[in-house]
Backbone as CSV, one residue per row, in Angstrom:
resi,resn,N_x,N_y,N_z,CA_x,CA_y,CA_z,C_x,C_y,C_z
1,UNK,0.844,-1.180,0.000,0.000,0.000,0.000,0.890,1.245,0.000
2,UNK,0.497,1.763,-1.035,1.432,3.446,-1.048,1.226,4.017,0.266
3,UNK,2.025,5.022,0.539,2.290,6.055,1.593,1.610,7.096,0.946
4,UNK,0.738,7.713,2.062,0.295,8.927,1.184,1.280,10.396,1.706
5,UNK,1.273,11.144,1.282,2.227,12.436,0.909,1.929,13.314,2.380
6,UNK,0.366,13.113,3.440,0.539,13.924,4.569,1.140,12.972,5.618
7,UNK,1.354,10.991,5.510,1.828,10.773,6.250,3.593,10.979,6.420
8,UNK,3.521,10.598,5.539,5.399,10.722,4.619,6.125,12.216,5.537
9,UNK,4.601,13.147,5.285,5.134,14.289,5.650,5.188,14.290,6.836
10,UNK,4.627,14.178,8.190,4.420,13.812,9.488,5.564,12.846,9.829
11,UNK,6.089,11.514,8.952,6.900,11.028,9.034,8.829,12.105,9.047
12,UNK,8.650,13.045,8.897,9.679,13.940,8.803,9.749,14.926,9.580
13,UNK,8.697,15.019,9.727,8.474,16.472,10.589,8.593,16.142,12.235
14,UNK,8.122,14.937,12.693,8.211,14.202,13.823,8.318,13.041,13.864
15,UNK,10.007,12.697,13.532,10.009,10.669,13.586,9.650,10.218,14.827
16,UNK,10.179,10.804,16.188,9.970,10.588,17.025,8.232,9.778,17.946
17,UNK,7.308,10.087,16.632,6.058,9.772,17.045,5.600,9.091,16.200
18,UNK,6.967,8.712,15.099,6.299,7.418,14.130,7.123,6.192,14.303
19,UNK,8.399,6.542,14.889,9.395,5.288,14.939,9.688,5.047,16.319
20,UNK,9.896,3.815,16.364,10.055,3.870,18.136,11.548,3.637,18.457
21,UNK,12.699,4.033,16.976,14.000,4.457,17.025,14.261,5.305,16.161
22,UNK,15.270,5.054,15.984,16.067,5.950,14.674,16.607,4.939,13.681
23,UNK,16.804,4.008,14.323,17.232,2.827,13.060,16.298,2.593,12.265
24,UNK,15.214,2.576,12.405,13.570,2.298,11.888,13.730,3.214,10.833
25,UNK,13.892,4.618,10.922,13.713,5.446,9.535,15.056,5.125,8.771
26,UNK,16.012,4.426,9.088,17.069,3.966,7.966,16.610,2.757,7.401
27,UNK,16.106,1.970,7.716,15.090,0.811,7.232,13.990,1.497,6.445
28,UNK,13.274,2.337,6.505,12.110,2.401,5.838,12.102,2.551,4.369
29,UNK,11.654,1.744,3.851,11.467,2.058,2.466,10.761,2.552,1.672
30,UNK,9.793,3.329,2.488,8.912,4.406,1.535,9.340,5.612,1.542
31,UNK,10.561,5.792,2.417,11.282,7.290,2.291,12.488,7.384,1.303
32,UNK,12.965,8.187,0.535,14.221,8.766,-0.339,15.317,8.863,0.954
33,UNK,16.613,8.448,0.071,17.335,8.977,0.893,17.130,10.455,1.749
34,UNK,16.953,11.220,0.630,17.116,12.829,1.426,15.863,13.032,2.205
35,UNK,14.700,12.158,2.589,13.302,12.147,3.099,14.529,11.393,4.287
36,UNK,14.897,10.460,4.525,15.626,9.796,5.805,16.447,11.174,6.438
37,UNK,17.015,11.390,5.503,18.566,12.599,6.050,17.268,13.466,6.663
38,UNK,16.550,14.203,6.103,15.460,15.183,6.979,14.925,14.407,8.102
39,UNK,14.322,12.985,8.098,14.250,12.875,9.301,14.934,12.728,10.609
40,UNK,16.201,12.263,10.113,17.215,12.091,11.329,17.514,13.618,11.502
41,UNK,17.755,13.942,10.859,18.050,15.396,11.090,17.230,15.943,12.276
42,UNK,16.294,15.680,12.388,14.933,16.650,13.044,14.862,15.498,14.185
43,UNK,15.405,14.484,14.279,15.262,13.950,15.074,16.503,14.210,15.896
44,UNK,17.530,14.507,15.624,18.840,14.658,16.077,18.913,16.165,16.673
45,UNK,18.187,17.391,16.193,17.767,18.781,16.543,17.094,18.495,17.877
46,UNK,16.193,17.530,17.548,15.067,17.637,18.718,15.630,17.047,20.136
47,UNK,16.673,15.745,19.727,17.699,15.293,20.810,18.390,16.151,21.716
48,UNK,19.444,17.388,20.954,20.206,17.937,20.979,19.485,19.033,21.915
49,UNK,18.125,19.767,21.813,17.452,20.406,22.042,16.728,20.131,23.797
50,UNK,17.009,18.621,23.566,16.120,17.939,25.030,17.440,17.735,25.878
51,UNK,18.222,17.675,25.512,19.822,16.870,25.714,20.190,18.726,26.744
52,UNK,20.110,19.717,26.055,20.414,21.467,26.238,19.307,21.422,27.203
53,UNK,18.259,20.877,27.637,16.890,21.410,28.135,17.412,20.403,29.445
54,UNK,17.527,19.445,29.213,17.551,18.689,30.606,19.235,19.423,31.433
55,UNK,19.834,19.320,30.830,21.402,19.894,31.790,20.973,21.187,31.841
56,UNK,20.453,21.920,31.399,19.965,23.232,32.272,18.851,22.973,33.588
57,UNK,18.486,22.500,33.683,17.346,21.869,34.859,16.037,21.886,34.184
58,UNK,16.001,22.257,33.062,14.725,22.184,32.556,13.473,21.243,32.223
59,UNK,12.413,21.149,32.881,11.619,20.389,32.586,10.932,20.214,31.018
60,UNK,10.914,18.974,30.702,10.978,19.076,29.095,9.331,18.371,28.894
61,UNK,9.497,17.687,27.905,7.248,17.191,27.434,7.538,16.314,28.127
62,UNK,6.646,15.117,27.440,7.021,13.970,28.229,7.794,12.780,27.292
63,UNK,8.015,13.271,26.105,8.959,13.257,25.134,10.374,13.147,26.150
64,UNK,10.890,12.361,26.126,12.549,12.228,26.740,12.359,11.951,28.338
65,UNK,11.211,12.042,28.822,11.259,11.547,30.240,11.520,10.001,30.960
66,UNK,11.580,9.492,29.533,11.676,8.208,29.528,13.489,7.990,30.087
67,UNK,14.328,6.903,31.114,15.846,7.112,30.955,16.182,6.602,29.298
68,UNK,16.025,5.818,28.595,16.223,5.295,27.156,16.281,6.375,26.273
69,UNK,15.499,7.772,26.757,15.988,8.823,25.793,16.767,9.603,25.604
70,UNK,17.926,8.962,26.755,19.311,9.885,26.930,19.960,9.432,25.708
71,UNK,19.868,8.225,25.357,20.276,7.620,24.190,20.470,8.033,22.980
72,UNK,19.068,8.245,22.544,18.235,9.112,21.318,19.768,9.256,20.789
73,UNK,20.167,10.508,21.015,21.446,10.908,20.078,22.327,10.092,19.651
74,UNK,23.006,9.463,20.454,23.577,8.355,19.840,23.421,7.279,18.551
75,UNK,21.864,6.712,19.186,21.281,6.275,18.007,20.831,7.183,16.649
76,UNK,20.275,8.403,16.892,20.488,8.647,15.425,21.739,9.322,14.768
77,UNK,22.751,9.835,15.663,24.198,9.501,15.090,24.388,7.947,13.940
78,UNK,24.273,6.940,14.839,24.669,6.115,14.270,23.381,5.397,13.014
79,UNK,22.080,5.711,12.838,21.382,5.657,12.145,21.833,6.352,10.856
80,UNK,22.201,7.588,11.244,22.590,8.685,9.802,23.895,7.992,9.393
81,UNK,25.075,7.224,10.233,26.319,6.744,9.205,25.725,5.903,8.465
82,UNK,24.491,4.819,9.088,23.991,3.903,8.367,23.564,3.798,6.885
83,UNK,23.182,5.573,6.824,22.381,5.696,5.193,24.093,6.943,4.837
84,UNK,25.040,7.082,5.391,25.921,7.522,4.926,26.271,9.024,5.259
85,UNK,25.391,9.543,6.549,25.271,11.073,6.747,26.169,11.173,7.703
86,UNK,26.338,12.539,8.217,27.108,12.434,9.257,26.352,13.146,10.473
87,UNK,26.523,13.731,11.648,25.725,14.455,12.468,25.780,15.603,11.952
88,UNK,24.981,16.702,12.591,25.097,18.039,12.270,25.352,18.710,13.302
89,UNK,26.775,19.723,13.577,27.123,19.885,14.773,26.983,21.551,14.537
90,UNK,26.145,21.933,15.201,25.620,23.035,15.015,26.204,23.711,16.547
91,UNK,27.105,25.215,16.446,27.721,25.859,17.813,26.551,26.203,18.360
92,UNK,26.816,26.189,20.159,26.166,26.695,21.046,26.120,27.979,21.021
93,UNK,25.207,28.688,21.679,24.801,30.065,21.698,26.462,30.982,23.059
């Protein structure tokens, strides 16, 4: 069954609430490479983002409250060498 074009899109915009890793969107085969690279990407922002939120004392969703989501980064580090990307190391403020 085809993928239709608003899930695909939801699939990018928030992997985090379609995959229950990051290895999962390097497996998927209804995405393009550069549809994977956007999702790890946004998944790796959103890590990086919770990763900055928790060492400040910050209370975050309930997104990362889980301990397994200290992880997150790691795994989609190593998800993105999988399809050949690298991280995106974007400077602190």
């Amino acid at each position: 069954m085809p993928i239709h074009s608003d899930e695909k899109h939801t699939k990018i915009d928030h992997p985090a609430t379609h995959y229950e890793k990051p290895s999962d969107i390097a497996q998927d085969g209804a995405l393009s490479e550069e549809e994977k690279t956007k999702a790890l990407n946004t998944w790796e922002q959103d890590a990086r983002q919770l990763m900055t939120a928790s060492n400040e004392g910050m209370a975050g969703s309930e997104e990362g409250a889980e301990p397994d989501d200290h992880h997150r980064l790691g795994e989609v580090v190593r998800a993105k060498a999988n399809i050949g990307k690298k991280p995106e190391h974007k400077p602190g403020h």
